[in-house]
PDBQT receptor file of N, H, CA, C and O in Angstrom, charges set to zero:
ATOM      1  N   UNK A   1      44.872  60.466 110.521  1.00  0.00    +0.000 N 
ATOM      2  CA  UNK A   1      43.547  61.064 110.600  1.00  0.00    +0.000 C 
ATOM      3  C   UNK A   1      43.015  60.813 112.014  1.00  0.00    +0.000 C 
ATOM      4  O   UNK A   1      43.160  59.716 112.553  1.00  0.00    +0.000 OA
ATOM      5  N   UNK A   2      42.382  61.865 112.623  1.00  0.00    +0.000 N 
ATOM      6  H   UNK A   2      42.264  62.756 112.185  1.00  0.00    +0.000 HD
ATOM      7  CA  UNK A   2      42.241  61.724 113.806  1.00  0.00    +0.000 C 
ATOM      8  C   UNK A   2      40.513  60.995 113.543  1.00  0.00    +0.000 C 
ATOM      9  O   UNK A   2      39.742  61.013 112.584  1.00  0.00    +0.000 OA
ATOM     10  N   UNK A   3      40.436  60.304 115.148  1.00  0.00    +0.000 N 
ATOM     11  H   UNK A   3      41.062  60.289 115.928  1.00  0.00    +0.000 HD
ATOM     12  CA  UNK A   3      39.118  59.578 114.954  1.00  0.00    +0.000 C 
ATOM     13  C   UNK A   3      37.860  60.639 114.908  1.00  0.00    +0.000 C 
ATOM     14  O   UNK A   3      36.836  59.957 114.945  1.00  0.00    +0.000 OA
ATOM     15  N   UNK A   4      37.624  61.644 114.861  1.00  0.00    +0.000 N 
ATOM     16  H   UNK A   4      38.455  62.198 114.831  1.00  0.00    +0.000 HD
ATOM     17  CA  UNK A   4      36.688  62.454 114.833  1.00  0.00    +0.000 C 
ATOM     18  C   UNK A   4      36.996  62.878 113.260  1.00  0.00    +0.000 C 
ATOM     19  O   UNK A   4      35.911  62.771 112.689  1.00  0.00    +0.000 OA
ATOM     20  N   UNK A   5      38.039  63.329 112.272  1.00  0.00    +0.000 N 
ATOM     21  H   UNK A   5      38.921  63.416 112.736  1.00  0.00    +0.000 HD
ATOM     22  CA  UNK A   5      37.699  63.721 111.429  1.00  0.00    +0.000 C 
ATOM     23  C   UNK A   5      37.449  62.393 110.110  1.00  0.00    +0.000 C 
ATOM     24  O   UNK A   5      36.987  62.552 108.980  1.00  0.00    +0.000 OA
ATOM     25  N   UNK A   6      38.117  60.668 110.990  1.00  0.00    +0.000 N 
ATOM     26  H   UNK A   6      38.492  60.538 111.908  1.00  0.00    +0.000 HD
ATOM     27  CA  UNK A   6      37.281  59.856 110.419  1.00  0.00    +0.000 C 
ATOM     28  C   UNK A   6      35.946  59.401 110.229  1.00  0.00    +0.000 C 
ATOM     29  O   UNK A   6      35.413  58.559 109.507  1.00  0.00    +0.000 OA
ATOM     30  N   UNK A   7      35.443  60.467 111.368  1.00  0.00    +0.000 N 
ATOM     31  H   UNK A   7      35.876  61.151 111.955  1.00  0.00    +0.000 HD
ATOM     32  CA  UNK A   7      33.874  59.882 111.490  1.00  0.00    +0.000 C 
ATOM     33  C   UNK A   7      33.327  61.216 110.776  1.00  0.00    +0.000 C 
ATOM     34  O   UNK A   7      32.195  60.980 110.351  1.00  0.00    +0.000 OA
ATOM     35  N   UNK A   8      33.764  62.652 110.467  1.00  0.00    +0.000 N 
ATOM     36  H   UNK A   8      34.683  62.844 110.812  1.00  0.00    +0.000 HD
ATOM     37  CA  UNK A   8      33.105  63.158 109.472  1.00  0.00    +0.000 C 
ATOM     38  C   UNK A   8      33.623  62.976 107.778  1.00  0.00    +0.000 C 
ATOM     39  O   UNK A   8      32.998  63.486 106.849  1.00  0.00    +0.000 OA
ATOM     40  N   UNK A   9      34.677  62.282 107.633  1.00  0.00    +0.000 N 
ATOM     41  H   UNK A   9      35.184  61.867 108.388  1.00  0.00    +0.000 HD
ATOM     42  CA  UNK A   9      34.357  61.862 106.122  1.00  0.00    +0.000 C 
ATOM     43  C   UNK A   9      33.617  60.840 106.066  1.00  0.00    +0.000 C 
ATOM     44  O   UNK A   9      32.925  60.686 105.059  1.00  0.00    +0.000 OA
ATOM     45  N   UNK A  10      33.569  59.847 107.170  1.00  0.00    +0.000 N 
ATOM     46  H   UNK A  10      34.131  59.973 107.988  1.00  0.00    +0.000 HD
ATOM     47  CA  UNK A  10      32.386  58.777 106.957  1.00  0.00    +0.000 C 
ATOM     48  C   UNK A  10      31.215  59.411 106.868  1.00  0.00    +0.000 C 
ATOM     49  O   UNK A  10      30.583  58.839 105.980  1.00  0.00    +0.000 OA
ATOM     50  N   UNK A  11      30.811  59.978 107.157  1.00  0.00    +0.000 N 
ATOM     51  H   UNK A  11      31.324  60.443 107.878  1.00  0.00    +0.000 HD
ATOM     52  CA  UNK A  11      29.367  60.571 107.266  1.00  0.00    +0.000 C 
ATOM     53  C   UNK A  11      29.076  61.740 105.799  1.00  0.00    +0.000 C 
ATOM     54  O   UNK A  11      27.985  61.971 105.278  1.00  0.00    +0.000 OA
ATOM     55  N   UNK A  12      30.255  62.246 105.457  1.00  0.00    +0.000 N 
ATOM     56  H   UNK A  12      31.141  62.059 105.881  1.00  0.00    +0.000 HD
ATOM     57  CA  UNK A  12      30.678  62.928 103.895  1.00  0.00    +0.000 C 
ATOM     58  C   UNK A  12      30.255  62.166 103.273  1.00  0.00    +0.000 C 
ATOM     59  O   UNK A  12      29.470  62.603 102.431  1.00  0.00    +0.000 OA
ATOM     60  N   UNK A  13      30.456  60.800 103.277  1.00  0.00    +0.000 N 
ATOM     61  H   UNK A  13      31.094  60.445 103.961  1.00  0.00    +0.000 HD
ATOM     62  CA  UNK A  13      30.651  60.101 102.508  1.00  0.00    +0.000 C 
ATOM     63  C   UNK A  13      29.216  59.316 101.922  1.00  0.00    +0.000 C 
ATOM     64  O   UNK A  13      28.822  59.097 100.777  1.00  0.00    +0.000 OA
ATOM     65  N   UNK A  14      28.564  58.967 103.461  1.00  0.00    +0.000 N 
ATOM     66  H   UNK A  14      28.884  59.146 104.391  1.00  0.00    +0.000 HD
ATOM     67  CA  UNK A  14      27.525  58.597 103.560  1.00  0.00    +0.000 C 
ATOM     68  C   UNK A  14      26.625  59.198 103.024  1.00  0.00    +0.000 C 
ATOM     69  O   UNK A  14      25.546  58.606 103.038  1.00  0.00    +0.000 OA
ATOM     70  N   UNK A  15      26.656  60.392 102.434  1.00  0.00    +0.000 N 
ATOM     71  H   UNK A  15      27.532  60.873 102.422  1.00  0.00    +0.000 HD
ATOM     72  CA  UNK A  15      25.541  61.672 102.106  1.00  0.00    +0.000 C 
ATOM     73  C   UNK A  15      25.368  61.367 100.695  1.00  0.00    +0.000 C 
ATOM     74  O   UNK A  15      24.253  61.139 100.224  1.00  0.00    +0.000 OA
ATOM     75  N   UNK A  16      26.883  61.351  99.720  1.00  0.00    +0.000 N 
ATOM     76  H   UNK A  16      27.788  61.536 100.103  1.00  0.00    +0.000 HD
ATOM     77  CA  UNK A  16      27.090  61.420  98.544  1.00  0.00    +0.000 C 
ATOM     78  C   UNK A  16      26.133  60.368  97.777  1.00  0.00    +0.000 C 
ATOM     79  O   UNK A  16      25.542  59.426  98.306  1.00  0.00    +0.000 OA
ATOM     80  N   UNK A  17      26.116  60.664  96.677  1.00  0.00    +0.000 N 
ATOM     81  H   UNK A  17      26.596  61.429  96.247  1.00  0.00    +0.000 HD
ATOM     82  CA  UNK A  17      25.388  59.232  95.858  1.00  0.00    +0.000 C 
ATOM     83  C   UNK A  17      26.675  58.990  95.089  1.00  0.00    +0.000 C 
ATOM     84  O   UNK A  17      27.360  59.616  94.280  1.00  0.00    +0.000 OA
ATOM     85  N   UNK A  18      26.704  57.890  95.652  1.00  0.00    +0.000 N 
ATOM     86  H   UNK A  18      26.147  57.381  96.309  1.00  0.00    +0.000 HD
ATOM     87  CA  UNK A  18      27.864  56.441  95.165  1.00  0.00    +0.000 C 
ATOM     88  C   UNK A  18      27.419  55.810  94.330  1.00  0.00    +0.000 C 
ATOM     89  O   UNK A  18      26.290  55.340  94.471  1.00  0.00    +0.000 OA
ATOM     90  N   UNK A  19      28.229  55.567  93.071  1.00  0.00    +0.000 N 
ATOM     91  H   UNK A  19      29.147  55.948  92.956  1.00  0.00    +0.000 HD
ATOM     92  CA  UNK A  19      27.501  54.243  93.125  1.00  0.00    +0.000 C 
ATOM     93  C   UNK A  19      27.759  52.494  93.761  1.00  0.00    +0.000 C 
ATOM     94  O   UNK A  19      28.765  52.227  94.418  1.00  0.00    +0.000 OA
ATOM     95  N   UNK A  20      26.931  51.674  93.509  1.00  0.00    +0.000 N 
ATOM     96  H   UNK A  20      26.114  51.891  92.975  1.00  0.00    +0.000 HD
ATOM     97  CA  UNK A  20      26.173  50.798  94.494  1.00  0.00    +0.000 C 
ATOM     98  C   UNK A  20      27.482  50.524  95.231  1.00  0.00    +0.000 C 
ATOM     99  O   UNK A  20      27.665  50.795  96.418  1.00  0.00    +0.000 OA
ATOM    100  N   UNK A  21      28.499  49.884  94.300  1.00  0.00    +0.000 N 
ATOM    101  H   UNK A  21      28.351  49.664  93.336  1.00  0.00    +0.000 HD
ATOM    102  CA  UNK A  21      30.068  49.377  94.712  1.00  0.00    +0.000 C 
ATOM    103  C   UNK A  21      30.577  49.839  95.458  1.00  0.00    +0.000 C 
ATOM    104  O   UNK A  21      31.230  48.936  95.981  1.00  0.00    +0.000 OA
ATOM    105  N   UNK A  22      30.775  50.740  95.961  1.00  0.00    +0.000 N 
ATOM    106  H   UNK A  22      30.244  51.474  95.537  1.00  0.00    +0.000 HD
ATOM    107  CA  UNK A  22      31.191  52.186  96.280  1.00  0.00    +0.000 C 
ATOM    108  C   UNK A  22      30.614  52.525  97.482  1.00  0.00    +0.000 C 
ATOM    109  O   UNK A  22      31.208  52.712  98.545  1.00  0.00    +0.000 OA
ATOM    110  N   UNK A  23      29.447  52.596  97.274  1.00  0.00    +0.000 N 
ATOM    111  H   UNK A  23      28.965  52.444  96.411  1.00  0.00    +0.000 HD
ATOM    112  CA  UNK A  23      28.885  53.007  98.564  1.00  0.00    +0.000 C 
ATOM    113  C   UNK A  23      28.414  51.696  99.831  1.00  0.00    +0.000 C 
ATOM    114  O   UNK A  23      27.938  51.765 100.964  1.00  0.00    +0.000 OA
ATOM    115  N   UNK A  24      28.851  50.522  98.910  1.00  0.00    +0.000 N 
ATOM    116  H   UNK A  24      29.238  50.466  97.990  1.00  0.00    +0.000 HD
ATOM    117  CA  UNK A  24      28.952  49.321  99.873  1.00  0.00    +0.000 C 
ATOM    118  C   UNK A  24      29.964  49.293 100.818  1.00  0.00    +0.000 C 
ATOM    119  O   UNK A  24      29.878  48.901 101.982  1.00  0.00    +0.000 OA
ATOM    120  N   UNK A  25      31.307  49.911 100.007  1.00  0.00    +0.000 N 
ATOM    121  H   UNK A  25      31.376  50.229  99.062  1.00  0.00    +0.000 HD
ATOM    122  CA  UNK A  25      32.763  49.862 100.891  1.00  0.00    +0.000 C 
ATOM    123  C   UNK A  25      32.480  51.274 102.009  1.00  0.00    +0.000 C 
ATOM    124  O   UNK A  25      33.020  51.334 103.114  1.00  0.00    +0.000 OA
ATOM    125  N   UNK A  26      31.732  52.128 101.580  1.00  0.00    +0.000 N 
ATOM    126  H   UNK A  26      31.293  52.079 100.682  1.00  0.00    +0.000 HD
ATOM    127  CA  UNK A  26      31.426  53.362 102.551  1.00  0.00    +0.000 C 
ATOM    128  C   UNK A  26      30.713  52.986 103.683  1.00  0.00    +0.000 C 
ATOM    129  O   UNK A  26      30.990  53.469 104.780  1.00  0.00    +0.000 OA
ATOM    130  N   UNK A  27      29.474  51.854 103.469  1.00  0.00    +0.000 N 
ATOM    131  H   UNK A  27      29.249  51.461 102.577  1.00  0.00    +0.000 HD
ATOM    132  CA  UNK A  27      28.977  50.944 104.931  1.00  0.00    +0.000 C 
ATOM    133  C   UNK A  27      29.672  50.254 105.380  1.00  0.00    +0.000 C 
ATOM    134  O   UNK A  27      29.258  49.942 106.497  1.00  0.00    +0.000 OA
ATOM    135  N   UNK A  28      30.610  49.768 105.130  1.00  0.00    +0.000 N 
ATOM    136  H   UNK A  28      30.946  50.021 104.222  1.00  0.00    +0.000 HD
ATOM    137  CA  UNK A  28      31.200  48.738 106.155  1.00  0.00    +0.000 C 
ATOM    138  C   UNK A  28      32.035  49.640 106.416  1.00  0.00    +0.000 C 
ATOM    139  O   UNK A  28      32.527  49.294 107.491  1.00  0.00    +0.000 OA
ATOM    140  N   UNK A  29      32.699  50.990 105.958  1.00  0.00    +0.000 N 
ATOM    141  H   UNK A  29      32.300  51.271 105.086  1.00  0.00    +0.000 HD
ATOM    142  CA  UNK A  29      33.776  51.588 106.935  1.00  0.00    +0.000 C 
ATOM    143  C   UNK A  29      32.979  52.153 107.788  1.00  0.00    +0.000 C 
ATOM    144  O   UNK A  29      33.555  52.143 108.876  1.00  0.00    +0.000 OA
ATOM    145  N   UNK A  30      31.892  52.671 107.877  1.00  0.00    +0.000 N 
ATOM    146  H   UNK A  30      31.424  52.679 106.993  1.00  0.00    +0.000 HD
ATOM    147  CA  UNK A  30      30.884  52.991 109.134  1.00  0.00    +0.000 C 
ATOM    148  C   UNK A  30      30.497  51.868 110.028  1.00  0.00    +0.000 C 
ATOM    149  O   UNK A  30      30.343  52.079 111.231  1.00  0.00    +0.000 OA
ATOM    150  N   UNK A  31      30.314  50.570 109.461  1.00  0.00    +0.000 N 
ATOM    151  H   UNK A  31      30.439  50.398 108.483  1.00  0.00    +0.000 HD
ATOM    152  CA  UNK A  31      29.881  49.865 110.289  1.00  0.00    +0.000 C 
ATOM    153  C   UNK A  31      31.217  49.638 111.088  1.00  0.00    +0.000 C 
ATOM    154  O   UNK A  31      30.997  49.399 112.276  1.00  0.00    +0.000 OA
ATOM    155  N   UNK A  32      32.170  49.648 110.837  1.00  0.00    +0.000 N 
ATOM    156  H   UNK A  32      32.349  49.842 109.872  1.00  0.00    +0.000 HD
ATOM    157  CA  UNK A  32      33.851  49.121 111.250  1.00  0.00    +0.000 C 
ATOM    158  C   UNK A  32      34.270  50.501 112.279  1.00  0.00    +0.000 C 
ATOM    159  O   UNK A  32      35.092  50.470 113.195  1.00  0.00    +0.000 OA
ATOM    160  N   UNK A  33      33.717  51.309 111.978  1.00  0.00    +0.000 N 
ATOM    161  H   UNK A  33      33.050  51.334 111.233  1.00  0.00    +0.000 HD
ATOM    162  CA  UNK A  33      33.959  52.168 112.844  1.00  0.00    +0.000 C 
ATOM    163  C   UNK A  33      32.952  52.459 114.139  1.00  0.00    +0.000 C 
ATOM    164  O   UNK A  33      33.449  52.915 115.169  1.00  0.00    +0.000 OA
ATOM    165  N   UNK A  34      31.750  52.228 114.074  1.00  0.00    +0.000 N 
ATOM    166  H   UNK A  34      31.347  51.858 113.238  1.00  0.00    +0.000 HD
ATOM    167  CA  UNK A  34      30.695  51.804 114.827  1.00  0.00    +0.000 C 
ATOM    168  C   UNK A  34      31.147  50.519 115.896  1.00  0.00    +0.000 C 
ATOM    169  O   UNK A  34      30.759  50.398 117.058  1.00  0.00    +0.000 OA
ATOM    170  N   UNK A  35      31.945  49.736 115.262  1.00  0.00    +0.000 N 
ATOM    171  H   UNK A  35      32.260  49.834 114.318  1.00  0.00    +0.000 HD
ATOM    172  CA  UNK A  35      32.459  48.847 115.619  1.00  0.00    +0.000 C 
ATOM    173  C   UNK A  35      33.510  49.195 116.747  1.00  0.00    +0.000 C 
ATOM    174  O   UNK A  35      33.466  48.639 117.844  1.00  0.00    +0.000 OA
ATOM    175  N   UNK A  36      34.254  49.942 116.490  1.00  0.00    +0.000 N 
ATOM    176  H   UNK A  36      34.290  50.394 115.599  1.00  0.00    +0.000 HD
ATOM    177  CA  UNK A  36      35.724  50.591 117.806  1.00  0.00    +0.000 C 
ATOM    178  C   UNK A  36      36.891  50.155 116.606  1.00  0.00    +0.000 C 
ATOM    179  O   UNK A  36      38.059  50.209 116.990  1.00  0.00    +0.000 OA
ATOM    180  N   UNK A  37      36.675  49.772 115.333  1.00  0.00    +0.000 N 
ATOM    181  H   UNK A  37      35.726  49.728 115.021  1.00  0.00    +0.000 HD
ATOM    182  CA  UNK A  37      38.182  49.084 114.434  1.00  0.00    +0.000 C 
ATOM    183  C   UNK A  37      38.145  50.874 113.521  1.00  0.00    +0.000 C 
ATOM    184  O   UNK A  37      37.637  51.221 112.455  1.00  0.00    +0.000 OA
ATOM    185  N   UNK A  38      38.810  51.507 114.398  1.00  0.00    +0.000 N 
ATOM    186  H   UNK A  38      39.223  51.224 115.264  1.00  0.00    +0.000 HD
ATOM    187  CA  UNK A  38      39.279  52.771 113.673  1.00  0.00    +0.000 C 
ATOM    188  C   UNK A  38      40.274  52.140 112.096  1.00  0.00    +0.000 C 
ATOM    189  O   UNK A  38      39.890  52.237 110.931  1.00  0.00    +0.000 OA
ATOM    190  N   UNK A  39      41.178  51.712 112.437  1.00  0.00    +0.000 N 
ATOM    191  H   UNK A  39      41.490  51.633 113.384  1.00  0.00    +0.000 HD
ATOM    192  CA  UNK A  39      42.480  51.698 111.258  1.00  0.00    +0.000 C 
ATOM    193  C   UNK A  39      41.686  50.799 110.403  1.00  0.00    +0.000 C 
ATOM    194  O   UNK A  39      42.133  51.024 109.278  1.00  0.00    +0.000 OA
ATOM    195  N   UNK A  40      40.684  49.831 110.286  1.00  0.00    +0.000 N 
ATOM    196  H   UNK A  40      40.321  49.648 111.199  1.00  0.00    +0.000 HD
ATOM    197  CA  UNK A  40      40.112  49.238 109.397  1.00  0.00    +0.000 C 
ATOM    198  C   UNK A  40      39.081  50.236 108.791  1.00  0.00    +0.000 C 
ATOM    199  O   UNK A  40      38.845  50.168 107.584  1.00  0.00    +0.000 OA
ATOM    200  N   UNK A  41      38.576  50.980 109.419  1.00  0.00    +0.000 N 
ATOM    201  H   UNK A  41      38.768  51.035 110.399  1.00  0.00    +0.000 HD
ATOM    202  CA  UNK A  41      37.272  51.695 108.909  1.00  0.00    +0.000 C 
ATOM    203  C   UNK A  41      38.925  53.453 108.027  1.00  0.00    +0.000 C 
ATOM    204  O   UNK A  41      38.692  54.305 107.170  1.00  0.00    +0.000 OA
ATOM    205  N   UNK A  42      39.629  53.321 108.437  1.00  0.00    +0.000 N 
ATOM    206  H   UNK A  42      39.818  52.628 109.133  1.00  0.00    +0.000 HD
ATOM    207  CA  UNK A  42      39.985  54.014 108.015  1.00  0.00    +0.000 C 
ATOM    208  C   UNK A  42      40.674  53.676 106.445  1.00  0.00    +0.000 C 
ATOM    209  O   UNK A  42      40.661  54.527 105.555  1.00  0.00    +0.000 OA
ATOM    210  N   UNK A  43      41.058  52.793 106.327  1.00  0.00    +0.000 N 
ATOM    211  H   UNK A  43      41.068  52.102 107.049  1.00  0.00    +0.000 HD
ATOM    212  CA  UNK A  43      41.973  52.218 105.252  1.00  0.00    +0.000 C 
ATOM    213  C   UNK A  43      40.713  51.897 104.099  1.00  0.00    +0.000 C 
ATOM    214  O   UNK A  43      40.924  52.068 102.898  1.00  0.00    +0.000 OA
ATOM    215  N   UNK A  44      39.317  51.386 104.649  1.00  0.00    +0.000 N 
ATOM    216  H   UNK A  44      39.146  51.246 105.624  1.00  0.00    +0.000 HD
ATOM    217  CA  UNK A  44      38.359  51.311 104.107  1.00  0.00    +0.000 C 
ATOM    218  C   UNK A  44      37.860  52.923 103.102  1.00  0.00    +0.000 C 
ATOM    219  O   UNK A  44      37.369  52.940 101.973  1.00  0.00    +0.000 OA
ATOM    220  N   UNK A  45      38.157  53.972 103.879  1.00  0.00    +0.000 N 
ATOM    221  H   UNK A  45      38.556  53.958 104.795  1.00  0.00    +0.000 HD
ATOM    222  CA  UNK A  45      37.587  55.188 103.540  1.00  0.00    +0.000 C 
ATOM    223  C   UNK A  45      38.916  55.591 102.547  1.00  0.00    +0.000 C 
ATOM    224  O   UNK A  45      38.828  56.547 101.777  1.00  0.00    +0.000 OA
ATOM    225  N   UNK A  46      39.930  54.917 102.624  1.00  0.00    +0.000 N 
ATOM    226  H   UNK A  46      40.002  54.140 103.250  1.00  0.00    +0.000 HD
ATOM    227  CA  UNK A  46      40.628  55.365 101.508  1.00  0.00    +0.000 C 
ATOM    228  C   UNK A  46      40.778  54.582 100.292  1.00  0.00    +0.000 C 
ATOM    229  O   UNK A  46      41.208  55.034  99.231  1.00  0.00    +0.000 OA
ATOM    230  N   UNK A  47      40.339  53.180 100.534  1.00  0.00    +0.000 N 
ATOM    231  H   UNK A  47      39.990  52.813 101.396  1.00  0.00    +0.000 HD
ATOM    232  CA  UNK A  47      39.496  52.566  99.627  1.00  0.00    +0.000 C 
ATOM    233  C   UNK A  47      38.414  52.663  98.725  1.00  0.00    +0.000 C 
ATOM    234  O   UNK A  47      38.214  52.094  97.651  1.00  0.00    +0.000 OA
ATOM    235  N   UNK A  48      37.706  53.549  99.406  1.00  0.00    +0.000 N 
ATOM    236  H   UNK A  48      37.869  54.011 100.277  1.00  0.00    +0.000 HD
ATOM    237  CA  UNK A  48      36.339  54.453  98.842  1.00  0.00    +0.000 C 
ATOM    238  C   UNK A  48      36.963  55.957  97.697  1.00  0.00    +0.000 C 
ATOM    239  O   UNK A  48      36.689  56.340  96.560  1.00  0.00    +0.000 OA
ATOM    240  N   UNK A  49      37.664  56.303  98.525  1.00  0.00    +0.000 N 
ATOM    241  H   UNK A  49      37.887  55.993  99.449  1.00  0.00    +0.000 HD
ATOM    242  CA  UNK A  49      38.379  57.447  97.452  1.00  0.00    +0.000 C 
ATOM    243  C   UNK A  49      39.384  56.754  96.179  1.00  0.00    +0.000 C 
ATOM    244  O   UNK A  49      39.487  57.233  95.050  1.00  0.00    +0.000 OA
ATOM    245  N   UNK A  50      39.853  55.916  96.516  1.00  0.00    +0.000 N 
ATOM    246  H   UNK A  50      39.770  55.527  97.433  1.00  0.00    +0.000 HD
ATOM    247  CA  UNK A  50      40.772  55.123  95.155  1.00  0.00    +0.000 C 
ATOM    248  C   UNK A  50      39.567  54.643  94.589  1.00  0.00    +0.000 C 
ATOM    249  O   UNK A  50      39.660  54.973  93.407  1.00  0.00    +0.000 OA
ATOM    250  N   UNK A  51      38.994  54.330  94.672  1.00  0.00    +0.000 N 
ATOM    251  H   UNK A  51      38.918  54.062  95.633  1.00  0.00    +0.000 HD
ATOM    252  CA  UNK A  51      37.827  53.524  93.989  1.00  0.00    +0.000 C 
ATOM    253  C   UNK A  51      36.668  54.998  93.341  1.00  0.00    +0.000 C 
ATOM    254  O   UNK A  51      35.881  54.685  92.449  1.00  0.00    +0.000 OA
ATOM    255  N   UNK A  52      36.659  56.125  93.719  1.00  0.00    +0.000 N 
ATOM    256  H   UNK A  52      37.299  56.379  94.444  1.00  0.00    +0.000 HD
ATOM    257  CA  UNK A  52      36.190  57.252  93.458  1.00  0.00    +0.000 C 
ATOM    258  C   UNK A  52      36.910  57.648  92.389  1.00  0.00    +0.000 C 
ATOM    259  O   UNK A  52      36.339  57.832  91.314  1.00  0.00    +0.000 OA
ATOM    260  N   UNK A  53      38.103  57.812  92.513  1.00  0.00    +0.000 N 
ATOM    261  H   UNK A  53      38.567  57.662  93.387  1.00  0.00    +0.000 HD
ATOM    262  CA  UNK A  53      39.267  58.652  91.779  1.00  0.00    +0.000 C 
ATOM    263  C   UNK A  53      39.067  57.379  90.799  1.00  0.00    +0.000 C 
ATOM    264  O   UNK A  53      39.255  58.096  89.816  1.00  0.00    +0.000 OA
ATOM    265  N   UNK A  54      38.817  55.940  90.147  1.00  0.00    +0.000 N 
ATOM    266  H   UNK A  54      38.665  55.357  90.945  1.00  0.00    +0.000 HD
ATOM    267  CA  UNK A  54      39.104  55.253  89.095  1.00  0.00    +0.000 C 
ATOM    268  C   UNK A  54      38.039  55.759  88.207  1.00  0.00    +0.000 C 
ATOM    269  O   UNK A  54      38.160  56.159  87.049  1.00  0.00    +0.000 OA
ATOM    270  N   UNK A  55      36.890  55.672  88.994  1.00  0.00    +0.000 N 
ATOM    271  H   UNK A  55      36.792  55.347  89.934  1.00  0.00    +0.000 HD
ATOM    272  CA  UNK A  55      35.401  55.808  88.378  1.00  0.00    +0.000 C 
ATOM    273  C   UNK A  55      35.631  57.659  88.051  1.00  0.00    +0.000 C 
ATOM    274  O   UNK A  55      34.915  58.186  87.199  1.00  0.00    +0.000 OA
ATOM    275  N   UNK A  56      36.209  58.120  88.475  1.00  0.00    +0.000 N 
ATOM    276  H   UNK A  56      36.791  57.692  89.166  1.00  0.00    +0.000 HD
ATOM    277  CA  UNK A  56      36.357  59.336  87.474  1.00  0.00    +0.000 C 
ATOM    278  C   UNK A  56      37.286  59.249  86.525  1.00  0.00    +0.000 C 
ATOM    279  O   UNK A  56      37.018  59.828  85.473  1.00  0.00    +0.000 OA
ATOM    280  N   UNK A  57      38.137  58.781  86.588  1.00  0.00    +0.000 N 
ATOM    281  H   UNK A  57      38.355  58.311  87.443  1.00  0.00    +0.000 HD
ATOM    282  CA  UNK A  57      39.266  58.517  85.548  1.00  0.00    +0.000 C 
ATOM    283  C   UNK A  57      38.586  57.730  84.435  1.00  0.00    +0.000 C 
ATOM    284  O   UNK A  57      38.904  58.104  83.306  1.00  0.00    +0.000 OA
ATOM    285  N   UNK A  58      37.661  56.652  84.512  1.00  0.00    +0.000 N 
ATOM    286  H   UNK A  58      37.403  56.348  85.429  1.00  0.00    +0.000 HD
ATOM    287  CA  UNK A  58      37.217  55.829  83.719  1.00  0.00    +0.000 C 
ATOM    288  C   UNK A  58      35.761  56.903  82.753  1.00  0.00    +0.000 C 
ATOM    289  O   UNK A  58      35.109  56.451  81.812  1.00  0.00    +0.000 OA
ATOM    290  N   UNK A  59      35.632  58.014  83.222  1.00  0.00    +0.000 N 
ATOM    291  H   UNK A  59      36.162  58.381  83.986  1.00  0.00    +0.000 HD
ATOM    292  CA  UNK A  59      34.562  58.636  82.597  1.00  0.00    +0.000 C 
ATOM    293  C   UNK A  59      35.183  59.814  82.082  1.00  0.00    +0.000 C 
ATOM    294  O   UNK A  59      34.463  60.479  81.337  1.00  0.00    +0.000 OA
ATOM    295  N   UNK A  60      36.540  60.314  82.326  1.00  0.00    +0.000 N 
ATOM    296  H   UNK A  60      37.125  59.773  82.931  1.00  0.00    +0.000 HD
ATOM    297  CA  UNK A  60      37.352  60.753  81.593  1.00  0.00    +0.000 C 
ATOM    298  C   UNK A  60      38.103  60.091  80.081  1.00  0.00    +0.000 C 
ATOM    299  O   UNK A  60      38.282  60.561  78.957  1.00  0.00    +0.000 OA
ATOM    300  N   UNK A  61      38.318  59.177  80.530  1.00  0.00    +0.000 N 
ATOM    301  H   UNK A  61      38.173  58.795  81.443  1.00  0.00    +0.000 HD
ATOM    302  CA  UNK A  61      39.160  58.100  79.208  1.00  0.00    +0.000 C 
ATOM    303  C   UNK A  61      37.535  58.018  78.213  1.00  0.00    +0.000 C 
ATOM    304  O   UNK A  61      37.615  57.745  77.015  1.00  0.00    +0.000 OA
ATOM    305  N   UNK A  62      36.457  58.223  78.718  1.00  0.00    +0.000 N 
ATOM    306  H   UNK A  62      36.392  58.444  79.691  1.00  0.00    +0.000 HD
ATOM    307  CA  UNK A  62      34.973  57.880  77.547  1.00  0.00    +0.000 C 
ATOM    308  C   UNK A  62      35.263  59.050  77.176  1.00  0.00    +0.000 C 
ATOM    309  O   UNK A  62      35.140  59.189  75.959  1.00  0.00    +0.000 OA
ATOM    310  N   UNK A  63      35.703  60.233  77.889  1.00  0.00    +0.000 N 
ATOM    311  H   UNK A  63      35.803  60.121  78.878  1.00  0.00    +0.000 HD
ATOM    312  CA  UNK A  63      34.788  61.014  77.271  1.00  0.00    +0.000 C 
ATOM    313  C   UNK A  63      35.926  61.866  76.024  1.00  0.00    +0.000 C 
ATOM    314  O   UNK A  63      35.742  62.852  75.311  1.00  0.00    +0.000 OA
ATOM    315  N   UNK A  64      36.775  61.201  76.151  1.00  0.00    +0.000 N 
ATOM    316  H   UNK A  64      36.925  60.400  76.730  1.00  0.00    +0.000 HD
ATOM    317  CA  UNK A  64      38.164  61.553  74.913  1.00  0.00    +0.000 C 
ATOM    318  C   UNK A  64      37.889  61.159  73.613  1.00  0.00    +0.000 C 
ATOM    319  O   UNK A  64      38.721  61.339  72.724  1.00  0.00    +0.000 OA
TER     320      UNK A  64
């Protein structure tokens, strides 16, 4: 991922309503990237999507 299209899913990301958990790991990959630590703020933002993708999976398995 190039560093410009990491800084618009950070900012994607930043928009969404998370919840709290979630959108904690979405500030520190902004702050980490604010920072100059691209590959940390990046691994972070795919942290945010695995952690997205459970919390939908987990409201799928309720709703069976």
């Amino acid at each position: 991922m190039s560093s410009r299209e990491l800084e618009d899913e950070i900012v994607r990301l930043q928009k969404l309503t998370l919840p709290p958990h979630v959108a904690e790991v979405a500030e520190e990959a902004a702050q980490v990237f604010a920072d100059g630590r691209e590959m940390e703020a990046e691994a972070l933002v795919e942290k945010v999507s695995a952690l997205l993708r459970l919390e939908e999976a987990g409201k799928e398995a309720v709703s069976y």
